[in-house]
ZADO-1210 file (C-alpha; in nm, 4 decimals, padded with zeros to 6 digits):
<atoms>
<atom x="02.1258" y="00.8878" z="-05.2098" code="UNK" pos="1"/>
<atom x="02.3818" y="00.5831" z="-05.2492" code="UNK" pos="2"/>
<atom x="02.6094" y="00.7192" z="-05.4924" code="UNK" pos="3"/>
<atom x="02.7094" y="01.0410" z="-05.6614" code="UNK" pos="4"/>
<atom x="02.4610" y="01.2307" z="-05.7948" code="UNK" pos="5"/>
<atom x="02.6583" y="01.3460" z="-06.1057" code="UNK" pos="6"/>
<atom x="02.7364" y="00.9835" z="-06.1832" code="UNK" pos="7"/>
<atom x="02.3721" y="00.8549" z="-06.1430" code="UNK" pos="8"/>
<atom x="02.2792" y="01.1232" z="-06.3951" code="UNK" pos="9"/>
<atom x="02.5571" y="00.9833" z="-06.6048" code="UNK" pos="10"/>
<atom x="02.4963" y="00.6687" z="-06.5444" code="UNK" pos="11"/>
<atom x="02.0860" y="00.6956" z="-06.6548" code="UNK" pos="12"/>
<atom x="02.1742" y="00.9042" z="-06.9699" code="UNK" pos="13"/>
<atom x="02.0544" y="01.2579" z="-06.8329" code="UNK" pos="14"/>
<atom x="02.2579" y="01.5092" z="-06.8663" code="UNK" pos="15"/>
<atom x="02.4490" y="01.6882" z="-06.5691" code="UNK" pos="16"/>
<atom x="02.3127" y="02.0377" z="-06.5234" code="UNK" pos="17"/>
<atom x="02.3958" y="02.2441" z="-06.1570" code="UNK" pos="18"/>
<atom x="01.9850" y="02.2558" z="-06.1663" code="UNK" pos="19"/>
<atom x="01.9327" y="01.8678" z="-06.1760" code="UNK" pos="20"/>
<atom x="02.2472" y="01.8173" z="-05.9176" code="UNK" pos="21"/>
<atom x="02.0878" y="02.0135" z="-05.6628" code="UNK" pos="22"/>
<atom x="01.7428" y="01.8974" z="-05.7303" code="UNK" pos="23"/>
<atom x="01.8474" y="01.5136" z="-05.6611" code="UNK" pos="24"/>
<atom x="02.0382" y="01.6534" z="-05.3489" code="UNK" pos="25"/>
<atom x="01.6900" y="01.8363" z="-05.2482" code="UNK" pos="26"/>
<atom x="01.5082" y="01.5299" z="-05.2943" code="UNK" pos="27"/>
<atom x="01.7863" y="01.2914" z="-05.0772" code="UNK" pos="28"/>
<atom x="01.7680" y="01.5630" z="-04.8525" code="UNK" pos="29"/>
<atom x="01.3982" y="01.5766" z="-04.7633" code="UNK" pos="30"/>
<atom x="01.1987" y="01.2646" z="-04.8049" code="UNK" pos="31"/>
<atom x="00.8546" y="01.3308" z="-04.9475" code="UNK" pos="32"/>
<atom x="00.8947" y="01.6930" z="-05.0365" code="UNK" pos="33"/>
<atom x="00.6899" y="01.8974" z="-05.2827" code="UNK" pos="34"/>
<atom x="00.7971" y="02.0801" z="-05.5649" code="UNK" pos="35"/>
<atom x="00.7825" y="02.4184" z="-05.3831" code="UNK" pos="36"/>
<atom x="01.0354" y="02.2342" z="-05.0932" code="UNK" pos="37"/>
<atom x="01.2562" y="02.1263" z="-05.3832" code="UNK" pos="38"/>
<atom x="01.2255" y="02.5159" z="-05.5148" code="UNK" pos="39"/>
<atom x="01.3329" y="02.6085" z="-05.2181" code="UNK" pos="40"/>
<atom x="01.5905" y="02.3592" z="-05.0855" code="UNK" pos="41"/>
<atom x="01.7275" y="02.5022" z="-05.4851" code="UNK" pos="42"/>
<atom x="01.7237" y="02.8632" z="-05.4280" code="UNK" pos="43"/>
<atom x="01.9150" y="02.8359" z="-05.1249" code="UNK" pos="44"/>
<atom x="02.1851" y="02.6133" z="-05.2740" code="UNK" pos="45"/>
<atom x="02.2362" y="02.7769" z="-05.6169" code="UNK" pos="46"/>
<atom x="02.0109" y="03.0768" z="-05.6695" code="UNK" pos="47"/>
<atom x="01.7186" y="03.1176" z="-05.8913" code="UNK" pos="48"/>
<atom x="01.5569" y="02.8571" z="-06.0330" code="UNK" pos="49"/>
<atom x="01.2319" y="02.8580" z="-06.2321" code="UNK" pos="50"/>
<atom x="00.9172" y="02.6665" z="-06.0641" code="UNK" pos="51"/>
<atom x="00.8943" y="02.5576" z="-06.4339" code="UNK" pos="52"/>
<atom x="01.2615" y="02.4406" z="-06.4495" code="UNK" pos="53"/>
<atom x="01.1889" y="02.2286" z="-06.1184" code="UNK" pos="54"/>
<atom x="00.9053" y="02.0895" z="-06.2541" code="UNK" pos="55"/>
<atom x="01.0476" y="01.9659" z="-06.5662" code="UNK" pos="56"/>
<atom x="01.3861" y="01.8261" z="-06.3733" code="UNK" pos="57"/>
<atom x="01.1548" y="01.6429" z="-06.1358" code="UNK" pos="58"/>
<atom x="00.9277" y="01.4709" z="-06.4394" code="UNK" pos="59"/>
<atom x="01.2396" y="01.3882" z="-06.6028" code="UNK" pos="60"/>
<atom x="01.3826" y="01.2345" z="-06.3031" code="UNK" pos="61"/>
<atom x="01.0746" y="01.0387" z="-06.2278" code="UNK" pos="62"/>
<atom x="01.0820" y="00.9176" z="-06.5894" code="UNK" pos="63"/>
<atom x="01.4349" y="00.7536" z="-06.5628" code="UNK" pos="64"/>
<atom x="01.3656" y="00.5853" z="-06.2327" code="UNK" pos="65"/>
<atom x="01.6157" y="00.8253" z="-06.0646" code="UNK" pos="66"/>
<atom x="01.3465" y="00.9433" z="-05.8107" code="UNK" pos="67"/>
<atom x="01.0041" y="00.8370" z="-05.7234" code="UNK" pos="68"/>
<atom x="00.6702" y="01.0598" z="-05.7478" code="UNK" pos="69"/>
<atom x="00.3793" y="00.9972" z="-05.4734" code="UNK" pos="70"/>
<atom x="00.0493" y="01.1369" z="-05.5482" code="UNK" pos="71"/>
<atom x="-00.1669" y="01.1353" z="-05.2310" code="UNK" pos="72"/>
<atom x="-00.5366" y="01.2152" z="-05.2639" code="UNK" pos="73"/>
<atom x="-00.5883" y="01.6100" z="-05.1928" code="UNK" pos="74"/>
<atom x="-00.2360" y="01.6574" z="-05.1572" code="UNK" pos="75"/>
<atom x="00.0336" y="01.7764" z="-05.3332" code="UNK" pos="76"/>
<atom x="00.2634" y="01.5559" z="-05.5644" code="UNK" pos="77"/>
<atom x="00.5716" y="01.4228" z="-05.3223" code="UNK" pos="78"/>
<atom x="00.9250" y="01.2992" z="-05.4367" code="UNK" pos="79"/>
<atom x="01.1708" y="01.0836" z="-05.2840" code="UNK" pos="80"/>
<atom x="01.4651" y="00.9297" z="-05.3656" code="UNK" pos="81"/>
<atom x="01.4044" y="00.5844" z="-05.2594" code="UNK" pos="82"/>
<atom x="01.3381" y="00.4038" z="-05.5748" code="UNK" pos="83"/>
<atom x="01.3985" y="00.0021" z="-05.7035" code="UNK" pos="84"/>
<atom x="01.1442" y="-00.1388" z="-05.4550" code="UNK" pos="85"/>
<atom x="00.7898" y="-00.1504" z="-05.3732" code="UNK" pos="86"/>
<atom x="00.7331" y="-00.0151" z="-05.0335" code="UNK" pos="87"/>
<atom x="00.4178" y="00.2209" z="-04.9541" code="UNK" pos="88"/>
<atom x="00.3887" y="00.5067" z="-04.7790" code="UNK" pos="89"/>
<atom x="00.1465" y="00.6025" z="-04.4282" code="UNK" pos="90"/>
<atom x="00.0218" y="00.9773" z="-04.4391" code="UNK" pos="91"/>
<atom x="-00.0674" y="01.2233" z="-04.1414" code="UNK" pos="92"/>
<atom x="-00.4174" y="01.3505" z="-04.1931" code="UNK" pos="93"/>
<atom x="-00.3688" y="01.6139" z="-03.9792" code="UNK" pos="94"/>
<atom x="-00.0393" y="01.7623" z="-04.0485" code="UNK" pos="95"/>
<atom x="00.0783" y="01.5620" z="-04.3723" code="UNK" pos="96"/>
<atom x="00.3895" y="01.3858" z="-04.2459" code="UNK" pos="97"/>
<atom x="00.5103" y="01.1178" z="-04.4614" code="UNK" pos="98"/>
<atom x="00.6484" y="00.7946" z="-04.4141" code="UNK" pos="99"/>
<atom x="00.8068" y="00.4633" z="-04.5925" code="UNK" pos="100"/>
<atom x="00.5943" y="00.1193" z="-04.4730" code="UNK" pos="101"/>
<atom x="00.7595" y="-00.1774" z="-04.6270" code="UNK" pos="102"/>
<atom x="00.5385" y="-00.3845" z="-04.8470" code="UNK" pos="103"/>
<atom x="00.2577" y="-00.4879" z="-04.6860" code="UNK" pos="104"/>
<atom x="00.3503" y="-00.8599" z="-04.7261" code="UNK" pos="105"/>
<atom x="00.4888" y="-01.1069" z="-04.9737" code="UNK" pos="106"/>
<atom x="00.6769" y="-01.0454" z="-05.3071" code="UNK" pos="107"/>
<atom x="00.6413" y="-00.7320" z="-05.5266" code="UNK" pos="108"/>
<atom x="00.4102" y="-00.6179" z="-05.6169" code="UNK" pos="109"/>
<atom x="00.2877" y="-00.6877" z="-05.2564" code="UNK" pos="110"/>
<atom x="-00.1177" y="-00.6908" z="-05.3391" code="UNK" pos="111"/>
<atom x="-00.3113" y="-00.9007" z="-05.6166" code="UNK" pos="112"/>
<atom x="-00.5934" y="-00.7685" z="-05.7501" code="UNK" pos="113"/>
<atom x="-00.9010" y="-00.9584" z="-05.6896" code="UNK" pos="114"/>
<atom x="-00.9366" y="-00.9465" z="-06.0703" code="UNK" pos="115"/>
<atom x="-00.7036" y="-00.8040" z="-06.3293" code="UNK" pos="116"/>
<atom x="-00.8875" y="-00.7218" z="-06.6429" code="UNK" pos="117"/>
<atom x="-00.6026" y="-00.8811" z="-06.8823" code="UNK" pos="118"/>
<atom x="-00.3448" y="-00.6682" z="-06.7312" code="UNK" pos="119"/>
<atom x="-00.0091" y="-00.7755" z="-06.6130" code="UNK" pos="120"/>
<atom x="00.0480" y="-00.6499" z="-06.2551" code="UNK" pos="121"/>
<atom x="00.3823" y="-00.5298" z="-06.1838" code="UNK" pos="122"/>
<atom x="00.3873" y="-00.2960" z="-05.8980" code="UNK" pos="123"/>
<atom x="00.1391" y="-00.1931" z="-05.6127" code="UNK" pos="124"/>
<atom x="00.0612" y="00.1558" z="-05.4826" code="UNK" pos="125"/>
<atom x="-00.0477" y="00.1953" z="-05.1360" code="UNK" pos="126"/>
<atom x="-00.1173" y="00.4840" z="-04.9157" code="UNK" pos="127"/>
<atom x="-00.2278" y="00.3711" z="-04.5529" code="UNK" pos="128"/>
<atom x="-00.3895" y="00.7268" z="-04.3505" code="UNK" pos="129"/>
<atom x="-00.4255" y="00.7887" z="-04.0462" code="UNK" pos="130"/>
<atom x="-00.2129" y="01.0362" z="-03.7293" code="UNK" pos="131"/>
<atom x="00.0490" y="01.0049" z="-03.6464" code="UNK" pos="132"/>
<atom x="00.1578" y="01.0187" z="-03.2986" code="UNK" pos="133"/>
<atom x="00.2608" y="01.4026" z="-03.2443" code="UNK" pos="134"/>
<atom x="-00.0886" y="01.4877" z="-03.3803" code="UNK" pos="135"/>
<atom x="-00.2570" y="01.2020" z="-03.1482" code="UNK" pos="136"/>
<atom x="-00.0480" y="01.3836" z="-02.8264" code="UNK" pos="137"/>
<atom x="-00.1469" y="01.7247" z="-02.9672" code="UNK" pos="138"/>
<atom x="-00.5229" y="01.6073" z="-03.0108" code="UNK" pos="139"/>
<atom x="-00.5509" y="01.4483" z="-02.6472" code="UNK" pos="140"/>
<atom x="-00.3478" y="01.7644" z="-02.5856" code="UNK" pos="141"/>
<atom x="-00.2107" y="01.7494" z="-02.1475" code="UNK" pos="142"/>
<atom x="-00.3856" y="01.5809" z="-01.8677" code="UNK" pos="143"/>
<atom x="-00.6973" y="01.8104" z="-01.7769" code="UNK" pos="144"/>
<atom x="-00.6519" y="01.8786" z="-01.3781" code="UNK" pos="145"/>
<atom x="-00.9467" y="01.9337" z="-01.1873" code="UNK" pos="146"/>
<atom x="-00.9537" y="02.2640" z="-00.9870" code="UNK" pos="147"/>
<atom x="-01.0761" y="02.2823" z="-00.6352" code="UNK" pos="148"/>
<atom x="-01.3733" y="02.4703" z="-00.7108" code="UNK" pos="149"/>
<atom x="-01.5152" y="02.2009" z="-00.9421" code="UNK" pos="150"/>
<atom x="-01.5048" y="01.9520" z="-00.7036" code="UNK" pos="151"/>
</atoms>
């Protein structure tokens, strides 16, 4: 996060609770997490926190831009904290790691619709899949030797 989280919460109108503090430092802390991480990350910091009360902070955040919601198919929701651009996001199939692609080229909103039904486009969502390269060393797993006896 690029400033102080009590004055971004300030500065956006929301008002500063110890709850919503160490929720935004959760989210800068882990990129991509879930709402169980953020729980977590929480619990550890301040003590008890409500899986409701994270869920609300983290809608309320997403609605005033603070932090940014990703919503991968068959996944859970993930947040980060890197909002104000367009960039898109490359997902592990096998173990789920997340990570930030820049947009995949020109100006925002990166992608034009081959038609648009009316609408005015203003951002792109993208979510490239794939593995990522632990998982491809794990798959191929180490190089097979060949006994003696096989031979």
């Amino acid at each position: 996060m690029s400033t102080d989280p009590t004055h971004l919460l300030r500065r956006h109108g929301v008002q500063v609770t110890a709850q919503r503090l160490a929720i935004l430092r959760a989210v800068a802390r882990r990129a991509h997490c879930t709402a169980d991480d953020v729980a977590e990350d929480v619990r550890a910091e301040i003590g008890t926190i409500s899986r409701q009360a994270v869920y609300d902070a983290l809608g309320l955040l997403v609605e005033k831009g603070l932090i940014r919601s990703i919503q991968p198919a068959r996944s859970p929701t993930r947040y980060e904290d890197r909002v104000g651009d367009n960039h898109h996001h490359l997902i592990c199939r096998t173990c789920g790691k997340t990570v930030d692609v820049d947009c995949a080229v020109g100006e925002k909103p990166c992608l034009e619709p081959a038609a648009r039904a009316g609408y005015e486009v203003d951002e792109a969502e993208v979510i490239y899949w794939g593995t990522c390269p632990a998982c491809l060393t794990a798959r191929s797993g180490p190089p097979k030797r060949v006994s003696p006896k096989s031979k």
